[in-house]
C-alpha positions as CSV (number, residue, x, y, z in Angstrom):
1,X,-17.7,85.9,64.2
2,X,-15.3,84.5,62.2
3,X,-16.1,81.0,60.3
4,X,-15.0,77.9,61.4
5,X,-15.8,75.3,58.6
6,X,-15.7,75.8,54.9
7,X,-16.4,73.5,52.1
8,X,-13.7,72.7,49.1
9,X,-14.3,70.8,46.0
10,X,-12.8,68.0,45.9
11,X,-10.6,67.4,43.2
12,X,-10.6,64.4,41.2
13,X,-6.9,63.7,39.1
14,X,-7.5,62.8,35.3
15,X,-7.8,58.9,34.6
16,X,-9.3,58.1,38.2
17,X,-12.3,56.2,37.0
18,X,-10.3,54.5,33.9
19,X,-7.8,53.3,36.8
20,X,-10.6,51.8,38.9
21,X,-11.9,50.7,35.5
22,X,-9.1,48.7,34.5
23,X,-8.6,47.0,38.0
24,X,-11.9,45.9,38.0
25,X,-11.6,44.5,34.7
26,X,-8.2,42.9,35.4
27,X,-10.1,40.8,38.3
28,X,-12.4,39.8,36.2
29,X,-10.5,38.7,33.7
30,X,-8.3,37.1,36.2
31,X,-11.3,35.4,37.6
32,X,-12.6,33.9,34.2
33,X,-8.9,33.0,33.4
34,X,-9.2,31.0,36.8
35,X,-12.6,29.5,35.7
36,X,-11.6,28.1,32.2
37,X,-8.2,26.7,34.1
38,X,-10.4,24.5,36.9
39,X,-13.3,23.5,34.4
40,X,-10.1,21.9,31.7
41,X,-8.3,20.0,34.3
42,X,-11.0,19.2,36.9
43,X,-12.4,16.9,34.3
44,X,-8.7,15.0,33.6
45,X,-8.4,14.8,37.6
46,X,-11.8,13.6,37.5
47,X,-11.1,10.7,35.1
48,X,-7.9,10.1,36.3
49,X,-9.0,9.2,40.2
50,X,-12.4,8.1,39.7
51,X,-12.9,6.3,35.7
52,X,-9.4,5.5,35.2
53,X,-8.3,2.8,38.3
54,X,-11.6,0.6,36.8
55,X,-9.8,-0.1,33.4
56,X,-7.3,-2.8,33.0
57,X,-3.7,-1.0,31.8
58,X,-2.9,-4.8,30.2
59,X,-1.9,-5.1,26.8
60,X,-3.7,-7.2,24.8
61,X,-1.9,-9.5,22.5
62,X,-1.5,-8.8,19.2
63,X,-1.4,-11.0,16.0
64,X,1.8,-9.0,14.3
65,X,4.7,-10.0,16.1
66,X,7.1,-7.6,18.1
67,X,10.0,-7.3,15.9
68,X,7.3,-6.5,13.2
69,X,6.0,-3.9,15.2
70,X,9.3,-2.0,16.3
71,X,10.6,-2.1,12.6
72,X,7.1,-0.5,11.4
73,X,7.1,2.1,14.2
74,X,11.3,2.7,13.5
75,X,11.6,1.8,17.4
76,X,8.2,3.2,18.4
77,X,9.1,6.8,17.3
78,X,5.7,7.0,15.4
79,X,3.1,8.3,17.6
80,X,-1.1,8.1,17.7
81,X,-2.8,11.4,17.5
82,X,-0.2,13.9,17.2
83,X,-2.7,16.0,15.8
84,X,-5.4,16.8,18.4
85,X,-8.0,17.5,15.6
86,X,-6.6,15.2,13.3
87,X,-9.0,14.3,10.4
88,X,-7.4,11.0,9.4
89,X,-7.1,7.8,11.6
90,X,-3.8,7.3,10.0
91,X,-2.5,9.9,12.4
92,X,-3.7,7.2,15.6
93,X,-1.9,3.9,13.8
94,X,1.2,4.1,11.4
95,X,0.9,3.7,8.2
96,X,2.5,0.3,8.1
97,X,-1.0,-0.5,9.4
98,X,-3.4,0.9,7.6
99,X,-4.9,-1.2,5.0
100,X,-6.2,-0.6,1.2
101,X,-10.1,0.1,1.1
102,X,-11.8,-2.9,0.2
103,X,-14.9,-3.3,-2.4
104,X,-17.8,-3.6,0.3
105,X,-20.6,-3.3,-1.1
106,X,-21.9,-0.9,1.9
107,X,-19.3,1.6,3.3
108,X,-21.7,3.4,5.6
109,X,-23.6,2.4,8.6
110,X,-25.2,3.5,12.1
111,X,-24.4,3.6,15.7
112,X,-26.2,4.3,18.5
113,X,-25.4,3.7,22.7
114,X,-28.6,4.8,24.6
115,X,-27.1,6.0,27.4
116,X,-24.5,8.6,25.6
117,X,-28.0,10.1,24.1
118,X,-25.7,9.2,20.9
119,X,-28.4,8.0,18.4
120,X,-27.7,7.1,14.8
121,X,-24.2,8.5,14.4
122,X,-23.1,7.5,11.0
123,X,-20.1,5.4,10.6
124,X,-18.4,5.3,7.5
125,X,-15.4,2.9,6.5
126,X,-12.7,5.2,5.6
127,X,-10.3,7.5,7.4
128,X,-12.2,10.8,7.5
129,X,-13.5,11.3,11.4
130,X,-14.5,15.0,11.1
131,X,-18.0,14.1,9.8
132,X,-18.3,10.9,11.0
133,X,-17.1,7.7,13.2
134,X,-15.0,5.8,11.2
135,X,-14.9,1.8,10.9
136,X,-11.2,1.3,10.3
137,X,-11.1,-1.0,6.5
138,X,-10.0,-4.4,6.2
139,X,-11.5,-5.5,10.0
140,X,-15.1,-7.4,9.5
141,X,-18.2,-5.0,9.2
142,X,-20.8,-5.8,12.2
143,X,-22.0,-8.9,12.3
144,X,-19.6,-11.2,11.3
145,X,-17.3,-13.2,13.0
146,X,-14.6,-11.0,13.8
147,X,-13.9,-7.7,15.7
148,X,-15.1,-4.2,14.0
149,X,-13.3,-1.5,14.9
150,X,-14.9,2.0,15.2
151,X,-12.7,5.1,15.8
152,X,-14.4,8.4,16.9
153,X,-12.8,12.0,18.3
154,X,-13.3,13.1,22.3
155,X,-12.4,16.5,24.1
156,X,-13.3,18.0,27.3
157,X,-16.9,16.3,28.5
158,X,-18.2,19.8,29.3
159,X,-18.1,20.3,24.7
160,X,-19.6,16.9,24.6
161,X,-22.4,16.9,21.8
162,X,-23.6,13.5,20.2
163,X,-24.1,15.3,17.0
164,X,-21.1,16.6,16.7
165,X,-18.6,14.1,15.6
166,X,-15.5,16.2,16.9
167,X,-16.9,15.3,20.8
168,X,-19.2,12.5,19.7
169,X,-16.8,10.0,22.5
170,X,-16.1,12.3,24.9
171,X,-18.5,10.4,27.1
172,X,-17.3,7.1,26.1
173,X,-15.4,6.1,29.3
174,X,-18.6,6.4,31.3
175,X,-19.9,3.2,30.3
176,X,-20.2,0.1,31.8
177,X,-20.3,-3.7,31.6
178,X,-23.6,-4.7,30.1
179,X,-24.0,-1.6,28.3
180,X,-26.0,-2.0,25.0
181,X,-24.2,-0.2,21.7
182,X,-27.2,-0.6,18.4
183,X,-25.4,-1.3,15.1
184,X,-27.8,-0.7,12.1
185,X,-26.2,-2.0,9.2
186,X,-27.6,-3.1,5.9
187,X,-31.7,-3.2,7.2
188,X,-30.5,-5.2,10.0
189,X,-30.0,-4.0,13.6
190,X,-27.2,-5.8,15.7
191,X,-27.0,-5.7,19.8
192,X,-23.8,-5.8,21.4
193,X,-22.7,-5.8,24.9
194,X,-20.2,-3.9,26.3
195,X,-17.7,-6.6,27.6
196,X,-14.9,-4.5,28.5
197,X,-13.0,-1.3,28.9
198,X,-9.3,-1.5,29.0
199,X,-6.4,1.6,28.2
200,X,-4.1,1.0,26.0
201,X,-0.9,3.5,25.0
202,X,-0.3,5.5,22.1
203,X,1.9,2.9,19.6
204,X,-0.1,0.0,20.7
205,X,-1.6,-1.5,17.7
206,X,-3.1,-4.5,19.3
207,X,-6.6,-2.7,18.8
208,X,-6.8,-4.2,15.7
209,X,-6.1,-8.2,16.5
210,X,-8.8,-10.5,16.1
211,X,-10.8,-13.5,17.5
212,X,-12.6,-15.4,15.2
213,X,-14.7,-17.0,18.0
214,X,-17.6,-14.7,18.1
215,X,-19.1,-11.4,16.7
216,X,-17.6,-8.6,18.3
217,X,-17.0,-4.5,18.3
218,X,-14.7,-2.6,19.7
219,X,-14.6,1.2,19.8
220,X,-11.6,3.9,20.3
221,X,-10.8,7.0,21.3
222,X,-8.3,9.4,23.2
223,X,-8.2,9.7,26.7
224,X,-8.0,11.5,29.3
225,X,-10.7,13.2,27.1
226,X,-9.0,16.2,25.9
227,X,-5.6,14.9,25.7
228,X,-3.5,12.2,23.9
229,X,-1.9,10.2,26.2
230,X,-3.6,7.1,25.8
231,X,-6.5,5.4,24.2
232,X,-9.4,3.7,25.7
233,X,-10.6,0.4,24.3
234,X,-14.2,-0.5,24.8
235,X,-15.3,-3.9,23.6
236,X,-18.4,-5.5,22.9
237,X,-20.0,-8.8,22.3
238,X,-22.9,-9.5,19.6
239,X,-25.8,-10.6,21.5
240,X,-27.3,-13.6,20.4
241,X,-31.4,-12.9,19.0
């Protein structure tokens, strides 16, 4: 009786597996590409709609007067932070602005805001901001009469490290009114208050004005964290012992 079924081998063409191989890879990749993508700009959406509609766009006034500050700026074409990972603060302000280092006695300092986790950064008068915050010379050193002015770098929250001073204000626009920010400086620790939190753009230069009315701090950075299109201005008022 003849046979009815027979078995064949089935033949498998060179390269199958590397095909399925590379597909599978190709998803993958696809799929992390897809990852990185959402977890950079969900964070900029996220400031944008939910931290961003509680800070006053105003400009504050500042003590150099316009035409002053067009000539310096050559019409404003000198921009803040074109350098992401700029090392100098003379990248954020032109150079019209920056001040000679004076002959303080102490250049160096610490800063600390308890609910960043950031704890006894070191500030340093200067213009280096890789290795530390930097208090921008010629405005008063903490507590005087005057406004200090701390710069420090910020990048994606999700890199956010308090010891590292390339994210160290990442987390900045997360605080509030009545947030405490500890200045140690020369054996003696100061308390401010956080006051206010306004955004500011790019060739605005009215970070530096001051009021000679109390003690106060104000701190700067680049936001929406990651980016360069504007900078948030925190301020702060010396609380009274």
């Amino acid at each position: 009786m003849p046979t009815k079924y027979r078995y064949l081998k089935k033949y498998y063409p060179p390269f199958r597996n590397f095909k399925f191989a590379f597909r599978f890879f190709a998803v993958s990749f696809l799929f992390l590409g897809l990852v990185l993508i959402s977890n950079a700009v969900t964070p900029i959406f996220s400031y944008q709609l939910v931290l961003s509609p509680h800070f006053k766009k105003e400009e504050v006034v500042s003590p150099i007067g316009d035409k002053a500050i067009k000539d310096s700026l050559s019409i404003y074409s000198q921009v803040l932070g074109e350098d992401t990972w700029s090392a100098d603060i003379k990248n954020w302000f032109p150079e019209t602005f920056y001040p000679q280092l004076t002959n303080e006695t102490i250049d160096n300092y610490y800063l600390s805001i308890p609910k960043l986790k950031i704890i006894d950064a070191l500030v340093k008068v200067g213009v280096e901001l890789n290795k530390s915050l930097v208090h921008y010379p010629g405005t008063p050193h903490p507590g005087n009469v005057g406004n200090a002015v701390i710069f420090g770098h910020s990048v994606l929250p999700a890199f956010f490290n308090p010891k590292n001073y390339l994210t160290i204000f990442s987390t900045l626009p997360t605080v509030k009114k009545g947030d405490q920010i500890l200045i140690d400086y020369d054996g003696i620790r100061y308390t401010y208050s956080v006051e206010d939190l306004k955004e500011v753009p790019p060739n605005d230069p009215s970070v530096l004005a001051q009021e000679y009315d109390d003690s106060y701090l104000t701190l700067v950075t680049c936001v929406p964290p990651g980016t360069l299109l504007r900078r948030l201005i925190v301020t702060a008022r010396l609380l009274k012992q």
